[in-house]
MARBA-3410 file (N, C-alpha, C, O; in Angstrom, 1 decimal):
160
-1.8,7.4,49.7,-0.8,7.0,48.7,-0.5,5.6,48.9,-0.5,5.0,50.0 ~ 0.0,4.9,47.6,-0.2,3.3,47.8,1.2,3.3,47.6,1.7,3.9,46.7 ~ 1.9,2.4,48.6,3.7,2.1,48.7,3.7,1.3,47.7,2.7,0.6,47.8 ~ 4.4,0.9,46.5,4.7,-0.1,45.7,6.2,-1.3,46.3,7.4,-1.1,46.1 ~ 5.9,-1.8,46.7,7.3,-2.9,46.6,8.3,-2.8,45.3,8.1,-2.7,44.1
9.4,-2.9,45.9,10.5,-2.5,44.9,11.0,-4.1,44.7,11.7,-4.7,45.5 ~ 10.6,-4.6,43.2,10.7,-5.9,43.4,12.6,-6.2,42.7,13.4,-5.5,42.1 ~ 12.6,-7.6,43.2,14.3,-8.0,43.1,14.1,-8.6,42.3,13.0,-8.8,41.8 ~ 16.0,-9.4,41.7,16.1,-10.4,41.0,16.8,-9.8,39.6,17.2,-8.7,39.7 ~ 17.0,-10.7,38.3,17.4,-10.6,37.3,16.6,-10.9,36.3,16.4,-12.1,36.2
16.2,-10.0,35.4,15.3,-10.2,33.9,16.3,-11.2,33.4,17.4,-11.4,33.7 ~ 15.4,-11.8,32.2,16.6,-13.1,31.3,17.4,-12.3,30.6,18.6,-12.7,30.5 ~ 17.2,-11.1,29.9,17.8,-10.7,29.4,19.4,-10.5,30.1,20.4,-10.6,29.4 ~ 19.6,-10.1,31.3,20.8,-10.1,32.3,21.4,-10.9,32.0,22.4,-10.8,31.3 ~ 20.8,-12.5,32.5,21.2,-13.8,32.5,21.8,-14.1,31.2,22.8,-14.7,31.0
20.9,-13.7,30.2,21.8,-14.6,28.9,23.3,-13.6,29.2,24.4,-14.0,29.6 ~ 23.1,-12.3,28.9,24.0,-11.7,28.9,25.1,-11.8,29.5,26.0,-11.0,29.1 ~ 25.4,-12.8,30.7,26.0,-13.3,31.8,27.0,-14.4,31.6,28.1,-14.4,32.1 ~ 26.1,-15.7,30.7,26.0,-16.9,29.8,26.7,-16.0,28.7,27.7,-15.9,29.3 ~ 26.7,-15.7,28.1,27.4,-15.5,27.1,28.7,-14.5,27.1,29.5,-14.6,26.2
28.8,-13.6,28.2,30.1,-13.2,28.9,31.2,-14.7,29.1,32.2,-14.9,28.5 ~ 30.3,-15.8,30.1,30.9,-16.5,30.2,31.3,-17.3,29.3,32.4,-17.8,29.5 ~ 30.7,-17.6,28.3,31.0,-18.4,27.1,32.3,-18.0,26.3,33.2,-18.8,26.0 ~ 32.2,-16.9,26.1,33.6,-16.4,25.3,34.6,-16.1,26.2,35.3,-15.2,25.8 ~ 35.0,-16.6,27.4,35.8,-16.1,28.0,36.1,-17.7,28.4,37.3,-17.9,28.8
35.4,-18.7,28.3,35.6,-19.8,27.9,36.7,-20.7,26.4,37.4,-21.7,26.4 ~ 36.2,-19.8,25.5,36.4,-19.9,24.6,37.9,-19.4,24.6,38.6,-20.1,23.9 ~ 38.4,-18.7,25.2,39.7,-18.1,24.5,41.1,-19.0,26.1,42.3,-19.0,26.2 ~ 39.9,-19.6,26.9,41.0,-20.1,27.6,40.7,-21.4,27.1,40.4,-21.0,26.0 ~ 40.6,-22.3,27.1,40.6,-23.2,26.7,41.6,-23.8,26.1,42.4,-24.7,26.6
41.6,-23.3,24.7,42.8,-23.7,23.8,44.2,-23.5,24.7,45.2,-24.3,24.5 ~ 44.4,-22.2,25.8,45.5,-22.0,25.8,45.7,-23.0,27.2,46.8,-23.1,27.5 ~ 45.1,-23.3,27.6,45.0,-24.7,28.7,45.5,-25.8,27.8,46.2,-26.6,28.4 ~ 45.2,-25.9,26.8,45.0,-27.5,26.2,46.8,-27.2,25.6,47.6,-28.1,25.3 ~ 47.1,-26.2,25.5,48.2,-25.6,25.0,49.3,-26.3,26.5,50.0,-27.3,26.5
49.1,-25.6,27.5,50.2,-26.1,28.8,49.9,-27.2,29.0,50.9,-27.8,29.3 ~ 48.7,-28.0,28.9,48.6,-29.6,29.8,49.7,-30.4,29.3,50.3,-30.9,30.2 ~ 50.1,-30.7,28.4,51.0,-31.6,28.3,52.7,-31.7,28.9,53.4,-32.7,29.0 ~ 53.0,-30.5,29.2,54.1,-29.4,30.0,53.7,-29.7,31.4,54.5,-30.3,32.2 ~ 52.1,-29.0,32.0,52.0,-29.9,33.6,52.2,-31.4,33.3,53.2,-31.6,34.0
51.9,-32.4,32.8,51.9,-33.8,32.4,53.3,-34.2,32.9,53.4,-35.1,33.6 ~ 54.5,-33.4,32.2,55.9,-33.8,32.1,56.1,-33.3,32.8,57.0,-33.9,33.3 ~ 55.6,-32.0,33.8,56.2,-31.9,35.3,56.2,-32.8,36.4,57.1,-33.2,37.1 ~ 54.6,-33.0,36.5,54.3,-34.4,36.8,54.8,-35.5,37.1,55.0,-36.0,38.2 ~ 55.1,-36.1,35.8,55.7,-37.0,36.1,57.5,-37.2,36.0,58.0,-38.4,36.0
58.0,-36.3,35.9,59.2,-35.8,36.2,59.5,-35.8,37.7,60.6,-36.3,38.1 ~ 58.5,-35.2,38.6,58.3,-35.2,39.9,58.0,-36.5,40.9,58.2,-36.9,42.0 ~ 57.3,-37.2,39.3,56.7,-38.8,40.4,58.1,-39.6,40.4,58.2,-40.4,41.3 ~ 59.4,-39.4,39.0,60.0,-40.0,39.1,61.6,-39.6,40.5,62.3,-40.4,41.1 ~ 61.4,-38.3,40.6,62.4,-37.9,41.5,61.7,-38.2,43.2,62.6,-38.5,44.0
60.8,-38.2,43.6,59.9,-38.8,44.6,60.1,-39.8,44.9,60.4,-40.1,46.1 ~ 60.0,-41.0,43.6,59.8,-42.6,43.9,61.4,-42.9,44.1,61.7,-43.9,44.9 ~ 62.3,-42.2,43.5,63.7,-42.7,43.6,64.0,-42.2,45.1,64.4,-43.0,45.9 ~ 63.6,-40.6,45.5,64.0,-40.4,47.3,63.6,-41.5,48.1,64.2,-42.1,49.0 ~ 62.0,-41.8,47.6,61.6,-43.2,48.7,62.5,-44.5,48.4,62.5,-45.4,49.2
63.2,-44.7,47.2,63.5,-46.1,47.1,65.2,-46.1,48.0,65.8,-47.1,48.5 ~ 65.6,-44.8,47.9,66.8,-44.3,48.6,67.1,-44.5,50.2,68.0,-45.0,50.7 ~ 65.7,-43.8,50.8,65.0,-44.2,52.0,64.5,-45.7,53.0,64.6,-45.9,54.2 ~ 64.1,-46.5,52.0,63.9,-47.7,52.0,65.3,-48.5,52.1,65.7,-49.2,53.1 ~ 66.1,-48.3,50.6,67.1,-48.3,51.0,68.2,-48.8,52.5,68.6,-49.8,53.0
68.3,-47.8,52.6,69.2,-47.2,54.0,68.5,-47.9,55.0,69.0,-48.6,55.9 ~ 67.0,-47.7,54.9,66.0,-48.1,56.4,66.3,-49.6,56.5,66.7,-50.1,57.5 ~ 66.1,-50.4,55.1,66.0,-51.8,55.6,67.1,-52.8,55.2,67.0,-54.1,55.3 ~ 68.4,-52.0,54.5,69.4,-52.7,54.3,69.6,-53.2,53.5,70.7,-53.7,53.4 ~ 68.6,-53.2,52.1,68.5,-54.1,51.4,68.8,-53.2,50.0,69.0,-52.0,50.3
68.7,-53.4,48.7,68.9,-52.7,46.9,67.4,-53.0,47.1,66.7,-53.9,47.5 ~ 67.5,-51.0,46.7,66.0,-51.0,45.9,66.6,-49.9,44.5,67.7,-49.2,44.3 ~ 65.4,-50.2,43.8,66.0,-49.2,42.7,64.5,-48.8,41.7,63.4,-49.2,42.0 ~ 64.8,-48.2,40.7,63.7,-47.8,39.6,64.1,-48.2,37.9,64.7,-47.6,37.0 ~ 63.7,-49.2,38.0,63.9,-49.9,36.3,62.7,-49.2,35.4,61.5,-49.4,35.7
63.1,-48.3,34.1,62.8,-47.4,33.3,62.8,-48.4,32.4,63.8,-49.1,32.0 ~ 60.6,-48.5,31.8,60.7,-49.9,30.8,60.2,-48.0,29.9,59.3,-47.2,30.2 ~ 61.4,-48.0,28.7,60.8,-47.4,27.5,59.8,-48.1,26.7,59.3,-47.4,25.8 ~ 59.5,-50.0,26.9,59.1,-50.8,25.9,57.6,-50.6,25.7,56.9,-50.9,24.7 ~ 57.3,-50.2,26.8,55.5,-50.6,27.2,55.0,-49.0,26.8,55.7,-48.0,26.5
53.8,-49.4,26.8,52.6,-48.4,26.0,51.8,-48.0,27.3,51.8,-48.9,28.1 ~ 51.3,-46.8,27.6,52.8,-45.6,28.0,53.5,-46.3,28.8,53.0,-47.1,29.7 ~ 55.2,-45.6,28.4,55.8,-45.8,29.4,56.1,-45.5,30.6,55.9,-44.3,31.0 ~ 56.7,-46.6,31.4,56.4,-46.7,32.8,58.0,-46.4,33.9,59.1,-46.1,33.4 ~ 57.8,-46.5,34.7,58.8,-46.9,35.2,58.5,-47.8,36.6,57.4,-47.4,37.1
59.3,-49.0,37.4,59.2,-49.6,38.3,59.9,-50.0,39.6,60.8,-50.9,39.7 ~ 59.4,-49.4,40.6,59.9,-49.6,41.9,60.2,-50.8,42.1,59.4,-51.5,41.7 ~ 61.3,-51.5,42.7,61.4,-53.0,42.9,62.9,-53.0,43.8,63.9,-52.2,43.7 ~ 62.5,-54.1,44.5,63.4,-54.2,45.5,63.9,-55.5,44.9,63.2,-56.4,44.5 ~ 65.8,-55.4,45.0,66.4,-56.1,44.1,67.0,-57.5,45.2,67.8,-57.5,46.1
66.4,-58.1,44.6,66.4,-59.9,46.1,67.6,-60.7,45.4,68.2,-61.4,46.1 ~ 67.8,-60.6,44.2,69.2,-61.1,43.7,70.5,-60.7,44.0,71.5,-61.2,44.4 ~ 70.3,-59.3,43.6,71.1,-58.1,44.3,72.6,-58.2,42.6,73.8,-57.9,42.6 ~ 71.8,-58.5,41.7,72.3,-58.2,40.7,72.4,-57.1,40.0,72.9,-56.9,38.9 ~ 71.6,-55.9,41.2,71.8,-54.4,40.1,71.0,-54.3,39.3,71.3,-53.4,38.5
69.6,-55.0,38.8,69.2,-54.9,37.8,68.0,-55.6,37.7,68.1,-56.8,38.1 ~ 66.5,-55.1,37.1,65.4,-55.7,37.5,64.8,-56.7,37.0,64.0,-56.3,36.2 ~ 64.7,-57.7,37.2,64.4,-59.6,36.7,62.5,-59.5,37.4,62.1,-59.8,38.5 ~ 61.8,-59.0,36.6,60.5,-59.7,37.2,60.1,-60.4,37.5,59.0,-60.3,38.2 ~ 61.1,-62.1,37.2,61.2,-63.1,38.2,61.6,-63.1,39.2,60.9,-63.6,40.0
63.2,-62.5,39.6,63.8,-62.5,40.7,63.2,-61.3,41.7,62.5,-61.9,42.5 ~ 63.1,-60.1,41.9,62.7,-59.3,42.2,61.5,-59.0,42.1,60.7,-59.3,41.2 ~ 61.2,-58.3,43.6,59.8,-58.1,44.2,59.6,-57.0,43.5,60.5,-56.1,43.6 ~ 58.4,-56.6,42.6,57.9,-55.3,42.3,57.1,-54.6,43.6,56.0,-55.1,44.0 ~ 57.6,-53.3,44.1,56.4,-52.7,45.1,55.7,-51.7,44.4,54.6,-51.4,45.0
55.8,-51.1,43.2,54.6,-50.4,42.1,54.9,-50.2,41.2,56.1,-50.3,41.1 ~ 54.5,-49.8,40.2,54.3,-49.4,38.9,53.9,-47.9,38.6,52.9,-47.5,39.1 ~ 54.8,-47.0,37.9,54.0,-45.9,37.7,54.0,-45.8,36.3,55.1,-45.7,35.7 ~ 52.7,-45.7,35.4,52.7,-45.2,34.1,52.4,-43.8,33.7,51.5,-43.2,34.3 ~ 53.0,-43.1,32.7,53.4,-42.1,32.3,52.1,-41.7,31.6,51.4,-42.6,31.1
51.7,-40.1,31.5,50.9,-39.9,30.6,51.1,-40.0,28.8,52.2,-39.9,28.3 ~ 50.1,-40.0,28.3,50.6,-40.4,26.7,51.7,-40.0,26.3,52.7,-40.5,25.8 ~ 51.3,-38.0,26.9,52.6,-37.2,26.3,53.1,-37.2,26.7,53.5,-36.1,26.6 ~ 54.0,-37.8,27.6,55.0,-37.8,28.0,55.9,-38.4,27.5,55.9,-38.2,26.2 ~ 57.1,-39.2,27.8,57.9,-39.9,27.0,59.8,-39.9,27.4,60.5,-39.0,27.7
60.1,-41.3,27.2,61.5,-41.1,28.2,62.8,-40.0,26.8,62.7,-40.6,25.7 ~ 63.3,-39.4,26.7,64.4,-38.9,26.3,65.9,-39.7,25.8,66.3,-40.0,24.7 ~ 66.4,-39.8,27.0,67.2,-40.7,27.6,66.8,-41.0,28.9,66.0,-40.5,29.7 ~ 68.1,-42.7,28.6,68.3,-43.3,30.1,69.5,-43.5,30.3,70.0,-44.4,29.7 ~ 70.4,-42.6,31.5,71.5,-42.9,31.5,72.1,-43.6,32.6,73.2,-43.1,33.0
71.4,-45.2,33.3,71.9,-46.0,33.8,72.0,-47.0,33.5,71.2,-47.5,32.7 ~ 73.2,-47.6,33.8,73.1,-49.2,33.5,72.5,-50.0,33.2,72.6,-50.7,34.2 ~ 71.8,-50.6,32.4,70.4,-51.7,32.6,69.1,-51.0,32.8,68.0,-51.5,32.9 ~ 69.2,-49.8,32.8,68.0,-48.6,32.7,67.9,-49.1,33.6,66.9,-49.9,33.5 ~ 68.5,-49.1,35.0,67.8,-49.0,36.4,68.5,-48.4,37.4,69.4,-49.1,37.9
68.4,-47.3,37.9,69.1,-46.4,39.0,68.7,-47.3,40.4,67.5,-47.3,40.8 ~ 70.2,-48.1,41.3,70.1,-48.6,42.1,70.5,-47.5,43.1,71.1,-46.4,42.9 ~ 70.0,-48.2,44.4,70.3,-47.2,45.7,71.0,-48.2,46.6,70.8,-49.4,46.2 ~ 71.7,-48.2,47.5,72.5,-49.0,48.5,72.3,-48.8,49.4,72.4,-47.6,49.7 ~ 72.0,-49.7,50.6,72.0,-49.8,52.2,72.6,-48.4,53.0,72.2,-47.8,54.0
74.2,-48.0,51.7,74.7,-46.8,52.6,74.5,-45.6,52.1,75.1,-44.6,52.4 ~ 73.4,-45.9,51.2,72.3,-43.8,50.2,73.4,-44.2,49.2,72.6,-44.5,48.4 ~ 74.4,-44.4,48.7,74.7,-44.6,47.1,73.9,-44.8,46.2,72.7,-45.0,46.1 ~ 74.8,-44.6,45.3,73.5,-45.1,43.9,75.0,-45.7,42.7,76.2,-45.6,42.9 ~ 74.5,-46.2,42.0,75.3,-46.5,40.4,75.2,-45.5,39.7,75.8,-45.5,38.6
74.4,-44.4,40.4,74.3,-42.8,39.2,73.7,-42.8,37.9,73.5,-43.8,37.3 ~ 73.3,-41.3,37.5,73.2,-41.2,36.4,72.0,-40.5,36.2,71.3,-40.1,37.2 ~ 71.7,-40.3,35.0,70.5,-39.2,34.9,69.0,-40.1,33.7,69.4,-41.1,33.1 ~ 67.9,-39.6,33.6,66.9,-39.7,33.1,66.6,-38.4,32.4,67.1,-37.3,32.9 ~ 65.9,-38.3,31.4,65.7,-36.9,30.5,64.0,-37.9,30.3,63.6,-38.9,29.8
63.5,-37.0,30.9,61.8,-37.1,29.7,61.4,-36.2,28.7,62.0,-35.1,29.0 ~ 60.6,-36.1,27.8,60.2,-35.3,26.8,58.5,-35.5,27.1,57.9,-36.4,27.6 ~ 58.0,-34.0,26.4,56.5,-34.4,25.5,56.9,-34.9,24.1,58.0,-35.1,23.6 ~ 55.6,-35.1,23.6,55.6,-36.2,22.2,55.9,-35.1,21.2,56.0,-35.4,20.1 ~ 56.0,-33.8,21.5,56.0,-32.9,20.4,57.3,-32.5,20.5,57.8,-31.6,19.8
57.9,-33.0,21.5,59.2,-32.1,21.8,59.8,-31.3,22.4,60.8,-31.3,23.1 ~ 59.1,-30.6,22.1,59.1,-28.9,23.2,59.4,-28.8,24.2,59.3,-27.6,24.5 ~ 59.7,-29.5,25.2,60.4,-29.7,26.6,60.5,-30.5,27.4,59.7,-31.4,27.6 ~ 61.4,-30.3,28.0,62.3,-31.7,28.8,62.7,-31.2,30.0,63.2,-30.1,30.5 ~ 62.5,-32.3,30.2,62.6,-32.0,32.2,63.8,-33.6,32.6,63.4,-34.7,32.2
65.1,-33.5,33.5,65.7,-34.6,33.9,65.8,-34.5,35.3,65.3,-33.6,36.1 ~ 66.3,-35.5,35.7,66.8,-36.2,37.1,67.4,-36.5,37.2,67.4,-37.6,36.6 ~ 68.9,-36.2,37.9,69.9,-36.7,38.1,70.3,-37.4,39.3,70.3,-36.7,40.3 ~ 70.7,-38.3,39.3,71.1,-38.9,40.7,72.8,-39.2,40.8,73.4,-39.8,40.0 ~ 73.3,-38.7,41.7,74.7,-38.5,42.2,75.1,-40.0,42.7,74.3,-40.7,43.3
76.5,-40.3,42.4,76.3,-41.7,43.0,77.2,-42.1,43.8,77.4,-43.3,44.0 ~ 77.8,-41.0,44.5,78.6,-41.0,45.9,77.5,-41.1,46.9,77.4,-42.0,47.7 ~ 76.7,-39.8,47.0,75.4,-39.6,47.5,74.0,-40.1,47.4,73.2,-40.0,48.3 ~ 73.7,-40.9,46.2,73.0,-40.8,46.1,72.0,-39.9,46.1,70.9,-40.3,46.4 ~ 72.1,-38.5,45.9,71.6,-37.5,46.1,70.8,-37.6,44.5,71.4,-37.9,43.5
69.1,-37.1,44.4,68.4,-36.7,43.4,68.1,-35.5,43.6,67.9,-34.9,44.7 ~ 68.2,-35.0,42.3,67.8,-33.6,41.5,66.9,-33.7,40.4,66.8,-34.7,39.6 ~ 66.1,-32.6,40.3,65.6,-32.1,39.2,66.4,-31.2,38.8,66.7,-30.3,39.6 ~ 66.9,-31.2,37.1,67.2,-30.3,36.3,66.5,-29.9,34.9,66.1,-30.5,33.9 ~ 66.4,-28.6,35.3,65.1,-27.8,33.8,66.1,-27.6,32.7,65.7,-27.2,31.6
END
């Protein structure tokens, strides 16, 4: 009697069948991804803006000196800017004042309101702030994400 080998593997016919499982299962997430990205986007950067204000808070306190975040609605996307205030005017002069970064916003994103002074939330040597809150939006509207900063404390929040 002759043993036959029991051979392995996959016929193409499996494989497409596999490929084309995958494809339509592709298909139906997709859209609904392209549907949340702009929602992660404004979480995002909702987060980069409550982060950059803890460190500028931090900084702050550590080296004695006004730091703060000046919110340019003007620029294409908009941004917002870290800067340490060397005049000590409360308020961001790209002449006077040292910029330490720049963060730009994704398209969809977009500021809401700005509810500081000179659109710049300062911090003080003793964690104070001048207070107030920021609202961002997406471009369609549909949700908004804020930050509020306390200005006895200086304490930041996110609010949904």
């Amino acid at each position: 009697m002759k043993k036959t080998k029991k051979e392995k593997g996959a016929t193409l016919i499996e494989l497409l069948t596999v490929v084309v499982i995958i494809g339509i299962m592709a298909s139906i997430a997709v859209p609904r991804f392209a549907q949340t990205l702009p929602g992660m986007r404004l979480k995002s950067d909702t987060k980069g803006i409550a982060s950059t204000m803890r460190l500028a808070r931090m900084k702050a306190v550590a080296e004695g000196k006004l730091y703060g975040l000046c919110f340019d609605n003007a620029s294409s996307p908009q941004r917002f800017i870290l800067f340490k205030d060397l005049d000590l005017d409360e308020a961001y002069s790209s002449s006077q004042d040292s910029t330490v970064f720049t963060w730009g916003f994704y398209k969809t994103t977009n500021y809401q309101s700005i509810g500081f002074s000179n659109n710049a939330v300062i911090f003080r040597p003793n964690g104070s702030s001048n207070g107030g809150n920021v609202s961002l939006t997406t471009q369609s509207g549909s949700d908004s994400l804020a930050v509020d900063v306390l200005p006895s404390t200086g304490r930041v929040k996110l609010i949904r």
